[in-house]
N, C-alpha and C positions, 0 to 999 in steps of 0.2 A: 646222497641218492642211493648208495648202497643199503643202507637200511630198509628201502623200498623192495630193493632189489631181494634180500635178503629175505623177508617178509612173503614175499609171492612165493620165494623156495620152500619157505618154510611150507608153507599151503599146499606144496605138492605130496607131502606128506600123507593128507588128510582126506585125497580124494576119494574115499571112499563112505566119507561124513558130506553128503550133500548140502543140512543145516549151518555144518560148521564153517563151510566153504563160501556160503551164501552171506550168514552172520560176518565173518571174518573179511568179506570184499569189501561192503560197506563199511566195517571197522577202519581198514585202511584207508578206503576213501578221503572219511572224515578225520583221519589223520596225516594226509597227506593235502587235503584243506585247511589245516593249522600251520602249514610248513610256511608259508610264507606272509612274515608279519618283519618285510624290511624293505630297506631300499637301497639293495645291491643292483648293480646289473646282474651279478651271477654271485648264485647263490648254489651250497650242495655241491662243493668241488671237489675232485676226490677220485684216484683211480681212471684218470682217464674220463670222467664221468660229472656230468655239473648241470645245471637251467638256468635259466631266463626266464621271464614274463612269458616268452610266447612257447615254451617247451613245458610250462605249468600249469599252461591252462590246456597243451592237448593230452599233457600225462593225466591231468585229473580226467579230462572228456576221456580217454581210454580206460581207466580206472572205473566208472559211474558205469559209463556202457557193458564192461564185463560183468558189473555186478547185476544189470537189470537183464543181460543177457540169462544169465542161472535162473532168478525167476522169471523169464518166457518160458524156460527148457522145462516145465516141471514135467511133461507129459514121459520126457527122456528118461526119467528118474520111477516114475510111475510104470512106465512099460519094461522097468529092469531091462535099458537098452544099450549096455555098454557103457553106464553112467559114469563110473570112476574115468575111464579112458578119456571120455568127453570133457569132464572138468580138466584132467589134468591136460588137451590140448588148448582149454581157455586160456588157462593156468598161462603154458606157454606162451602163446599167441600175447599175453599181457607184458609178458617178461621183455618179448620179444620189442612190442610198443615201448616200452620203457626205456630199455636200451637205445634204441633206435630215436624217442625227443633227448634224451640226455645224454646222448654221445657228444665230445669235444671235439673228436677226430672223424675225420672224412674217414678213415679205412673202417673203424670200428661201428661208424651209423649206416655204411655201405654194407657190412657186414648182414648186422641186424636188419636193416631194411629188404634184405634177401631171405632171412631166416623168418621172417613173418609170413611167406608165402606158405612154407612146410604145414605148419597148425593149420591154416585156412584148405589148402588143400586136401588132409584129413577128416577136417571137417564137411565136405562138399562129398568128399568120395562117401565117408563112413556114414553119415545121417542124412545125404540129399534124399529125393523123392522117388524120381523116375529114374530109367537106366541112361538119359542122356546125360546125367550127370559127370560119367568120364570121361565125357568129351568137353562139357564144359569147365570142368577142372585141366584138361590140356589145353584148351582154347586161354586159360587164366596164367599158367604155368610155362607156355612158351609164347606168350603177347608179352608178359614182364621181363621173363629171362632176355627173350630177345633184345630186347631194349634197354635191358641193365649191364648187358657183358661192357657196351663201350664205355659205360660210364665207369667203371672198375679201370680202363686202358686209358681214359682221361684225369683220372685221378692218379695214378703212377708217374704220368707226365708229369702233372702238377708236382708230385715230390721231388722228379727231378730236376726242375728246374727254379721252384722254388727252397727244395731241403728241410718242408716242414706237410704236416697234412694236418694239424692242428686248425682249428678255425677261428679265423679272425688273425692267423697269423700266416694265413696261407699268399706266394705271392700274388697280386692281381695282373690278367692280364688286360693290358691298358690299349693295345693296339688289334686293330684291325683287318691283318692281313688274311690270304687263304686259310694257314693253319689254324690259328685264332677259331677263326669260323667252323672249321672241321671240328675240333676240341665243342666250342659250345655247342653244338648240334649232339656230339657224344655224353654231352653234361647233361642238356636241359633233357632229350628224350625221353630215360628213363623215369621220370616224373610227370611227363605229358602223357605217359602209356598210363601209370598208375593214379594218374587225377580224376577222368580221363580225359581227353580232349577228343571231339568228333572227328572221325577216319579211323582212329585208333581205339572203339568206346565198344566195339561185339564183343571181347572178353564180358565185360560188366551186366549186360543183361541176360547171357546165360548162365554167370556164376550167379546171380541174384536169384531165377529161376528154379534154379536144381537147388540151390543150397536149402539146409534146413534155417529155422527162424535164426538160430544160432548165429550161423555163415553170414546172412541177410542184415542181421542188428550190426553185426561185425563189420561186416565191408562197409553199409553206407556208413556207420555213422564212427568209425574210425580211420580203416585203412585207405579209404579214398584222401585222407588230410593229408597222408604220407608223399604223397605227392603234389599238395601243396606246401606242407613244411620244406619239402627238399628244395623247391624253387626257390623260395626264401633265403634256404642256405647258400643257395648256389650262384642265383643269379648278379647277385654283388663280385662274384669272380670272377665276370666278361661284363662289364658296363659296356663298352664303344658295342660290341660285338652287337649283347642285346638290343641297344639303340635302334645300329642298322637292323634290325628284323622283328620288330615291337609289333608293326603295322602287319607282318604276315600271324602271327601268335593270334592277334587281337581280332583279325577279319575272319578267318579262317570258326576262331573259338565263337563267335557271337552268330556267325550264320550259320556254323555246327547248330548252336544252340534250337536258333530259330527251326530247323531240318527236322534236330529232335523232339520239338516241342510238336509236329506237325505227326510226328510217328506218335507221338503219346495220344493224341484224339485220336487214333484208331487201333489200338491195343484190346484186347477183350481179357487179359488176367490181369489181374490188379498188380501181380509182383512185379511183371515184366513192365506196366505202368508207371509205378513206385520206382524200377530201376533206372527207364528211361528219362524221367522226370531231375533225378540225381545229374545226370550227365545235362541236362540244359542247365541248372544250380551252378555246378560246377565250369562250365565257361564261362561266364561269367567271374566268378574266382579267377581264373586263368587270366582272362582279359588285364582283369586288375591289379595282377600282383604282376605282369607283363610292364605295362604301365609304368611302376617302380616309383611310385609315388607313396609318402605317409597314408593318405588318405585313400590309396589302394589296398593299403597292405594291412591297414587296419581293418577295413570292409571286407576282405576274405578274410580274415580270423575270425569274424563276427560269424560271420556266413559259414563261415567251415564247420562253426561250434553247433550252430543254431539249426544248421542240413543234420549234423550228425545227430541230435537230439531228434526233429523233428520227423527224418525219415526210416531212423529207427526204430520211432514210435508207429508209425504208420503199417513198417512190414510185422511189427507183434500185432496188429490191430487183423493184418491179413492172416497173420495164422491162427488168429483166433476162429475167424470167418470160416478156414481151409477144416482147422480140426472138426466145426459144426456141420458143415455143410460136405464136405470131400470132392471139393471144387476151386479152382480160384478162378473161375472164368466170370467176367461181368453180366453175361447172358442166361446163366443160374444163381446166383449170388445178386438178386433183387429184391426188393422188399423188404428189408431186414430190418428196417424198424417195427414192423409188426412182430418180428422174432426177438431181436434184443436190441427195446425202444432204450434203458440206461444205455447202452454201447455207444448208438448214435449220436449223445451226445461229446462221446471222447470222437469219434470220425470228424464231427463238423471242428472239434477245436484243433486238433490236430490236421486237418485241411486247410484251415485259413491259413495255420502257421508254415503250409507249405508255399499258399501263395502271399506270403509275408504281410499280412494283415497286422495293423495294430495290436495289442503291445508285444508280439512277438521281436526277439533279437535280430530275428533276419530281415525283418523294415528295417531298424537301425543300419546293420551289415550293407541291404542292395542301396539304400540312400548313398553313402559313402562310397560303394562300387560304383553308382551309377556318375557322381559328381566325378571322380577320378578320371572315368572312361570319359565322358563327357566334355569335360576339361583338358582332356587331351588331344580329342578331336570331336567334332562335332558332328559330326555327318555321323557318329556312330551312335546319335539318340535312338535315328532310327530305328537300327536293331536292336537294339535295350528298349525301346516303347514294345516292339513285338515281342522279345522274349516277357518281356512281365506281363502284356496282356493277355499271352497264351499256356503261362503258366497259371494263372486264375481260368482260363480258361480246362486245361485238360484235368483241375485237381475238382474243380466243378463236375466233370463229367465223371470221375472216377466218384465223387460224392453222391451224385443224384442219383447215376445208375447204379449205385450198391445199396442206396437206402430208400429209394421209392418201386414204385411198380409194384406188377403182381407178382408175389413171391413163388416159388418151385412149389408144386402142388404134392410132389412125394414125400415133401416134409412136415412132418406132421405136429413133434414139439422139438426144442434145443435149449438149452441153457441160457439165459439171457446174458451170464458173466461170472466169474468166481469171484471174491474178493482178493488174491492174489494178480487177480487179470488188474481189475483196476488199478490196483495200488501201483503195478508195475507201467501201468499207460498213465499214472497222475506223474511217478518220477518221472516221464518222459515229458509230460508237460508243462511241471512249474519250473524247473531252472529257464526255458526256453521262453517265460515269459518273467520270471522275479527279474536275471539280470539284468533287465535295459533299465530298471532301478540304480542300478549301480554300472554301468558301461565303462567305468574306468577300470574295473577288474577284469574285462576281455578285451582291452585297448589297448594292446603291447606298446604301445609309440606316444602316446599322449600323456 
């Protein structure tokens, strides 16, 4: 892993070669898609530092995402806007992710998983929009903090009473008294803030808001997994505990969902639609990796990978709309297939594959979530019928009202699309529909 690691340093170098930075993401990319041609469980050890199947498929999903992130940003680099600066908090932000899936040890992914906040919030503050932007990078900044310190005070524990913070070798706790329960609650938190789970999910629509496209590709389609990856690491360290309170995670996350899914049909900016739409996605994940079943746990990876591609592509598609128009509101931003009719056709494919339309990864993904949760209890079809039939429902309305109707009369011509626009919305859409070809390369468990 260090050679990855090593690689990204190097790049910081160079920040001031925007081609060379762009060139060189993708280089990596596609070489860190060669890394794995075995059948270790863990492979890349070294340093404190190692992977798995399921810390390889989200180093590469944060790898792909930074790279298509630089070409969204070209406008950065054209407006001579502090371009160096910006790469080099990509830069970070990447390093940051990488440390953070391929850490061994609980202190060192704790570490990292804190240090990915820094980049993103420079990001939000230095290139957001509006001047609410400082508030939404505090509302980002003390929603996480708050909810990460006990998890630092729960892993201390754990060393001492196990003697290791290593993972997979850390001790488990198998009972379920008071303390027990305090400790999990300290554990799982910090990853229910950062997923996010409904009660806890107003950071997310105003960091989405303010942030530039950059912050926007970043959050949904990487650092919201960070909190599902941690579940994963964590939840195996309180089985009894989780047991007893599955049923609160699961009820709570699925009628979250439904709540949000009700806020998304009456939204009028597309980003804060695109944001809120993330957070119904993601309980679901929650529900299922809650669960603690294979067929959970494989169903949020799917989903994790297939959100991060898909709603990544969705916020480039809005700044493309925002740079044409100098709007993101639904109630000017109409008609836009008589302005850019090619466009339209990446909006409809990238909409279906939000509400998991054939051959997209995330049908695969909610099938699998849905049998899980299903199979667990049954009275919770319910709310899984309503969450999927109103996420086809809100990503329809965000579609029809952006690309029918009468269009803004004070605009007169726009650019229908660059050829860098496309290219950078086509990588967003062929991994998310090539792998359900091959589903055993995002199926950690099978």
């Amino acid at each position: 892993m260090l050679k990855f690691v090593f690689m990204n340093m190097f790049l910081m170098n160079f920040v001031k070669e925007w081609w060379f930075i762009q060139f060189f993401l993708f280089i990596m990319c596609f070489l860190f898609g060669l890394n794995i041609n075995h059948d270790f469980f863990m492979c890349g050890l070294g340093v404190g530092l190692g992977m798995d199947y399921l810390s390889y498929i989200l180093i590469l999903l944060s790898m792909w995402i930074t790279s298509l992130v630089v070409c969204a940003s070209k406008s950065i680099y054209k407006n001579n806007n502090f371009f160096p600066l910006f790469l080099l908090m990509n830069l970070l932000l990447l390093l940051a992710l990488i440390m953070t899936f391929s850490s061994m040890d609980y202190l060192l992914f704790y570490i990292s998983f804190e240090s990915s906040l820094i980049p993103t919030l420079i990001l939000i503050l230095g290139w957001g929009y509006q001047p609410e932007r400082i508030q939404a990078g505090m509302y980002m900044l003390f929603y996480t903090l708050f909810a990460s310190l006990p998890l630092l005070v729960s892993l201390l524990s754990l060393y001492k009473t196990g003697g290791s913070l290593t993972m997979m070798l850390v001790h488990k706790v198998m009972y379920s008294d008071f303390v027990s329960i305090v400790w999990y609650f300290c554990t799982v938190f910090a990853f229910i803030v950062k997923l996010p789970m409904y009660m806890v999910h107003l950071w997310l629509p105003k960091a989405h808001v303010e942030a530039p496209v950059a912050g926007s590709m970043i959050l949904a389609g990487v650092l919201l997994k960070l909190g599902g990856y941690g579940l994963i690491r964590v939840l195996c360290l309180y089985p009894e505990v989780n047991k007893m309170f599955s049923w609160f995670w699961v009820s709570v996350s699925i009628l979250g969902g439904l709540v949000v899914s009700f806020l998304c049909l009456r939204q009028v900016d597309i980003k804060s639609l695109i944001a809120y739409s993330s957070v119904a996605h993601m309980s679901l994940v929650l529900s299922g990796l809650i669960v603690f079943g294979w067929w959970g746990l494989n169903g949020a990876v799917i989903v994790m990978v297939g959100h991060g591609l898909c709603s990544s592509g969705l916020f480039c598609l809005a700044n493309i709309v925002y740079e044409r128009m100098g709007s993101r509101s639904l109630l000017l931003n109409k008609g836009l297939l008589n302005f850019m009719p090619s466009m339209g056709l990446w909006w409809f494919l990238l909409s279906i594959g939000n509400m998991a339309a054939p051959p997209t990864i995330n049908l695969l993904g909610e099938i699998n979530l849905i049998m899980s949760v299903v199979s667990w209890n049954s009275i919770s079809m319910l709310g899984i019928a309503g969450l999927s039939f109103f996420s086809a429902s809100y990503t329809l309305y965000m579609y029809s009202m952006s690309q029918h109707g009468l269009f803004f009369n004070s605009l007169f011509s726009c650019c229908s699309g660059k050829v860098s626009e496309y290219l950078t919305l086509m990588l967003h859409w062929l991994p998310l529909n090539i792998l359900i070809m091959k589903s055993i390369l995002i199926m950690p468990n099978i």
